[in-house]
C-alpha angles and dihedrals in degrees: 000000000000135000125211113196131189120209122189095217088200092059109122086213101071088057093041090053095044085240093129136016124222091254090045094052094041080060103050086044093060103028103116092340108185120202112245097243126235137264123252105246089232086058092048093048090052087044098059088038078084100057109094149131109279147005093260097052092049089047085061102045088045084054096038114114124268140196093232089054082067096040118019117193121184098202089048119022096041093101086052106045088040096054089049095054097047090045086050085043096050092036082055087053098040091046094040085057089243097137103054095078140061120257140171118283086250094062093051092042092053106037102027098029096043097065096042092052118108123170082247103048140010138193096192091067092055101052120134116197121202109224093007085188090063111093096218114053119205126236084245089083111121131215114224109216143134109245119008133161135224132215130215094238104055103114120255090242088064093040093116092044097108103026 
């Protein structure tokens, strides 16, 4: 039987309940730290193709044709078809008012981390919930991560989501 756990080291809540101490936590931030590793410029370059003005204008360039729809290759077209598909997932949820309420963690976890998770990299690791004892978490939660990028049509409601 084995546990994995993940601690977020920057979490108030470790210090307030006397689970950790500073040092503690400054130990557990730098043990083995590994650097978040960088995006490929062509990535990057597909990834903001998708930040435009309006709904309409990212569903078409969601739709628009690709080289990799014609020959899809794992080992080189993932990124891409996976950046697509989270941009088309999260579109569905911001078009459908989703977002403008509060909802469980699980909800968000579900239907906002979910699409954010890699193997590589994950938001949803790095979420830090304001009140954690609190059963409804609201959209102001922040995630905490090196480079992300913001879209125009995330709502204003949601602007400091990722900062």
């Amino acid at each position: 039987l084995a546990h994995s756990f993940v601690l977020d080291p920057d979490d108030d809540t470790y210090l307030k309940e006397n689970v950790f101490t500073e040092s503690e936590l400054s130990e557990i931030r730098h043990f083995q730290a590994k650097e978040t590793p960088l995006m490929p410029l062509d990535l990057i370059k597909y990834l903001n193709s998708f930040n435009l003005k309006t709904t309409s204008e990212i569903r078409k360039q969601i739709f628009s044709p690709d080289q990799m729809d014609q020959d899809f290759n794992r080992s080189r077209d993932f990124d891409r078809d996976w950046i697509r598909n989270t941009i088309y997932n999260l579109l569905q949820e911001y078009e459908s008012n989703t977002l403008k309420t509060d909802h469980l963690e699980l909800w968000i976890l579900v239907h906002v981390c979910r699409v954010l998770r890699s193997k590589s990299f994950s938001i949803a690791t790095n979420i830090k919930e304001f009140g954690k004892t609190l059963p409804l978490i609201s959209l102001t939660w922040k995630a905490k991560v090196s480079t992300c990028c913001y879209f125009q049509f995330c709502p204003p409601y949601l602007t400091n989501l990722f900062s």
